[in-house]
C-alpha positions in Angstrom: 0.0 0.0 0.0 1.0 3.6 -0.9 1.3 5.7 2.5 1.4 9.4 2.5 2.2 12.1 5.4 -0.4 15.1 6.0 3.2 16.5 8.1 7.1 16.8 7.6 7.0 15.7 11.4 5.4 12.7 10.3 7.1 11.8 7.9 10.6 12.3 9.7 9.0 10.0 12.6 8.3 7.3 10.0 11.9 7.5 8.2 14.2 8.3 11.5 13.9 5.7 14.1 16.4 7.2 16.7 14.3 10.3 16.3 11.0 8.7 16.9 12.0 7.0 19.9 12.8 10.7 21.6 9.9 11.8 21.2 7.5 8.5 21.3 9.6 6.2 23.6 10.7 2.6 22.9 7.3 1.1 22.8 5.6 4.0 20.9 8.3 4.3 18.5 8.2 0.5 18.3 4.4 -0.1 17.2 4.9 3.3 15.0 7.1 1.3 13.2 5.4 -2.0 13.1 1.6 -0.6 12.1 3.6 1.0 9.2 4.9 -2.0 7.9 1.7 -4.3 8.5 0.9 -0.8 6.0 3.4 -0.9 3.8 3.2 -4.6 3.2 -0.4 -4.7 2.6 -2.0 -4.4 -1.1 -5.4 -3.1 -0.1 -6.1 -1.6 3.3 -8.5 -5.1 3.9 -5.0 -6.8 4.1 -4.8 -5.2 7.8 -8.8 -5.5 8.7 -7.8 -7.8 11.0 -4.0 -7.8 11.9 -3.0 -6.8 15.0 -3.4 -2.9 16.6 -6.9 -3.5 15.5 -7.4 -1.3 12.5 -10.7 0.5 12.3 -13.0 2.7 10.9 -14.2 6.0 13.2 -17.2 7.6 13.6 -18.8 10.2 14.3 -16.8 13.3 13.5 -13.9 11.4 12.5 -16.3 9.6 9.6 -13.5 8.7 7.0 -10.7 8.4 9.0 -9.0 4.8 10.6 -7.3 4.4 13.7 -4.9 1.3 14.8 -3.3 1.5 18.6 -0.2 2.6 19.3 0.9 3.1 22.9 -1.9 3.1 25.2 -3.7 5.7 24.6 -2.5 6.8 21.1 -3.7 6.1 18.1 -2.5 6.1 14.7 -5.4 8.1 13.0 -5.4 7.9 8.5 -8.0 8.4 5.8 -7.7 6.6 2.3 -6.5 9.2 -0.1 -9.0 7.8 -3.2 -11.6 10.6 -2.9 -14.3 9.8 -2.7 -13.8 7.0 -0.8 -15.1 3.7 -2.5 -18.4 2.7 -1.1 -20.9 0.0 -1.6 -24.1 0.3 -2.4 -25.4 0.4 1.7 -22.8 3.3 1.8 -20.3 1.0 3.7 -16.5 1.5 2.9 -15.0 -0.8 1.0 -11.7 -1.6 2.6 -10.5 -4.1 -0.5 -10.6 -0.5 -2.7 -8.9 1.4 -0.8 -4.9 1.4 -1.8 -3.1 4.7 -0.5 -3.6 6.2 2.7 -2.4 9.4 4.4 -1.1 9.0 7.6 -3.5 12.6 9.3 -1.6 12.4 13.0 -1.0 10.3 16.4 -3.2 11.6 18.9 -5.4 10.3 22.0 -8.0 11.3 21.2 -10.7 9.9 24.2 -10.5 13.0 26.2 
């Protein structure tokens, strides 16, 4: 799968481990790093529907945006960059369509 990076900061935290570990820590820097692999390896974003960091659609607000865990309680929060996003006919998304993502931030955002 094709990932893109809404931020520079992002982006340096995905290609500069060293770095992402000072600001994330060892474990946050760690399943940074993992979740973008299960990412990058994927074909379709289905290929992660059920991998581990349980990748899933939001609601709400954050309609058309994914999450997948990071370090208790961050999240790795990305929308799929087809616009519009594929749907079905019930207006579901259809995860098997969707081939690039952007990566929109890491946040907690339960409070």
């Amino acid at each position: 799968m094709e990932i893109l990076f809404s931020s520079k900061k992002l982006e340096k935290l995905a290609n500069d481990y060293k770095r992402c570990q000072k600001e994330m820590g060892i474990i946050g820097a760690k399943r940074f790093h993992t979740r973008l692999l299960d990412l990058y390896a994927a074909t379709t974003l289905e290929d992660v529907r059920f991998a581990p960091g349980r990748f899933h659609e939001l609601k709400g607000d954050r309609k058309g945006q994914w999450s997948c865990d990071l370090e208790h309680p961050y999240r790795l929060i990305f929308e799929p960059y087809e616009k519009p996003i594929p749907t079905n006919e019930s207006g579901n998304f259809i995860w098997a369509q969707i081939k690039i993502i952007e990566i929109i931030e890491i946040v907690d955002y339960h409070d």
